[in-house]
N, C-alpha and C positions, 0 to 999 in steps of 0.2 A: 369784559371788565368785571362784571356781575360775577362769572365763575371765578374769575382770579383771586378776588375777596374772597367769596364762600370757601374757595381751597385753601388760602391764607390761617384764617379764621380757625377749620378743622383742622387746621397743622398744631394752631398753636392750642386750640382745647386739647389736643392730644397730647400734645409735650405736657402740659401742663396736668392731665390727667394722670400723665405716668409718675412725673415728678413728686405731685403729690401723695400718690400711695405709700404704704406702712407696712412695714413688713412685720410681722405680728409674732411673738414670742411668745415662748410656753413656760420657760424660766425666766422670771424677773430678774436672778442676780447675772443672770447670761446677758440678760438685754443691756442692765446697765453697765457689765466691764467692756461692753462690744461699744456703747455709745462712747463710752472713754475716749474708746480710740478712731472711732470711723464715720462717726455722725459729719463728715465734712463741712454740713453747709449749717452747722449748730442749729436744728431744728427741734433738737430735743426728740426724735423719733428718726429710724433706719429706713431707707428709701431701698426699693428695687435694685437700683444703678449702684449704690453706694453698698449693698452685700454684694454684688456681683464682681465690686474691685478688689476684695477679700481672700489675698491669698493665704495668708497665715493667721489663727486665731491661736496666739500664748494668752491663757486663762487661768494659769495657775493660783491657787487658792483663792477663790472666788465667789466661793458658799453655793457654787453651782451644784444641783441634786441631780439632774438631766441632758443627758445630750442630743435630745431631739430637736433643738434648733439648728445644730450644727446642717440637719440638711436644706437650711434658708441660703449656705451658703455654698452653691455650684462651684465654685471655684477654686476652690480653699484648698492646696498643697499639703498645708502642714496646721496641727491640731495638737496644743496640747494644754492637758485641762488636770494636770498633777496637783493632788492634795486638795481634791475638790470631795467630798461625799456623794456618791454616783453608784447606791447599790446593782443596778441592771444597767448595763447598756447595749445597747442594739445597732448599729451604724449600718448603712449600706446606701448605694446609689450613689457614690461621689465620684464621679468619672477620674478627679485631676488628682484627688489627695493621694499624697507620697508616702505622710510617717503621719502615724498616729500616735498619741502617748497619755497615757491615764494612772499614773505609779503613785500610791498610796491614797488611794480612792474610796478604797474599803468595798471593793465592788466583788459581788460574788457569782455574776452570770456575763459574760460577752459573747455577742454574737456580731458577726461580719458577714455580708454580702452583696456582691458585685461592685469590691474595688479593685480594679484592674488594675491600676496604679500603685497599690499599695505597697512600699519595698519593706516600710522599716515600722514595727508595730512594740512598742512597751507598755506590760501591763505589770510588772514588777509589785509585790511590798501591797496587794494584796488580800482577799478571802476567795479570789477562784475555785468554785467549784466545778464550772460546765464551763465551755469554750468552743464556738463554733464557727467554722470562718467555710465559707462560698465562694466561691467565684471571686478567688483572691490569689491570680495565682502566679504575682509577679513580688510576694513576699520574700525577701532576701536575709534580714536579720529581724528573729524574735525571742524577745527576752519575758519571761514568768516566774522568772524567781520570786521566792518568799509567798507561795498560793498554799491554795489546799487539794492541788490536782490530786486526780489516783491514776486515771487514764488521760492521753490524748490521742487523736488519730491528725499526723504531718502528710500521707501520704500522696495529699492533693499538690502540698506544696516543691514544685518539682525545682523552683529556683533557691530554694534557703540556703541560707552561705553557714548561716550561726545562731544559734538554737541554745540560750540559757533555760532552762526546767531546775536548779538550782532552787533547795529546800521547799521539796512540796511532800504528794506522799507517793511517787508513782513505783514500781517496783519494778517493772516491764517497760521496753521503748523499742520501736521499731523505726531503725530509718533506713532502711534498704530501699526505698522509695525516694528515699533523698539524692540524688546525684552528684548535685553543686553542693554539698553540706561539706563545710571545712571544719568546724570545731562544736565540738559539744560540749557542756555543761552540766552534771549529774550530780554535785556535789549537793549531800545532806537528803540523799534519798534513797542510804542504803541499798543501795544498788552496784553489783558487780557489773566487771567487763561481760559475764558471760550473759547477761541479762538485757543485752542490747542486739537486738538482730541488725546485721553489717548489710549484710548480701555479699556480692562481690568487692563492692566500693571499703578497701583496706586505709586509704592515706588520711585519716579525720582524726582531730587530734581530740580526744577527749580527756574530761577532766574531774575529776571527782569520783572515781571508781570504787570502792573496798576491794579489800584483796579479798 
């Protein structure tokens, strides 16, 4: 009967241990648009349980400078954090997230690694200058219009469907590496058809050429 208690007892110091942890932020204006919406049991602080039900975080304009909370949340599909101020961002490890999006951010460095999930990434509208993406290679459509790219290297991305690079400053594109790539985007980067290495792959509709 003795043990039965004792085991009782450590069940519920444990629930209650777990319950009561905080899940600790790095951005203030992150913490508070997230309480907004998920603090469920109004404790005025983010519990364990309560980021982990977190599929989708819409954050738009948000006075967010950071996305390093984003990795409090394991679970999270979908992310998007437009017209936030976020010079550098850095992402990786989110086993589940699907589309990413950060367009008009004023961000000049992204880097990505190991989202496997990753299909659908916008970084539109813009100050890109570097852009690195890892172990990301289930990307299907990405859009950069309006940066300040010169170079990019796609050729990791072996499933891209659709690929805006639309007003940046690149001169040179190679997607022969691309497979699955149906339509391209090149417009406002003075750049000819002849300036695009094809490979074999003839049927991609692009758009924005010079003659």
């Amino acid at each position: 009967m003795k043990m039965k208690i004792f085991t009782a007892l450590c069940l519920i110091a444990g629930f209650s241990f777990f319950f009561g942890q905080k899940v600790e932020f790095k951005d203030k204006n992150f913490e508070k648009a997230v309480l907004e919406n998920f603090d469920l049991n109004k404790s005025g602080t983010l519990e364990p349980m309560e980021a982990g039900m977190v599929t989708n975080l819409f954050l738009v304009q948000k006075g967010i400078t950071s996305t390093e909370d984003v990795r409090l949340f394991k679970n999270v599909k979908m992310v998007l954090l437009d017209d936030n101020t976020i010079p550098d961002i850095n992402i990786g490890n989110l086993d589940k997230l699907e589309l990413f999006s950060c367009t008009g951010c004023k961000m000049s460095s992204f880097k990505a690694e190991n989202l496997r999930n990753l299909t659908s990434l916008y970084l539109d509208n813009n100050i890109l200058a570097t852009i690195s993406m890892k172990a990301t290679p289930r990307i299907e459509q990405l859009t950069l219009s309006l940066n300040q790219l010169k170079t990019i290297d796609f050729t990791q991305l072996k499933n891209l469907k659709k690929l805006n690079i639309e007003h940046n400053k690149i001169q040179k594109i190679d997607i022969s590496g691309n497979p699955a790539l149906q339509t391209l985007n090149v417009g406002g980067n003075k750049m000819k058809e002849s300036d695009i290495k094809k490979g074999t792959k003839t049927d991609i509709t692009i758009f924005g050429t010079e003659e």
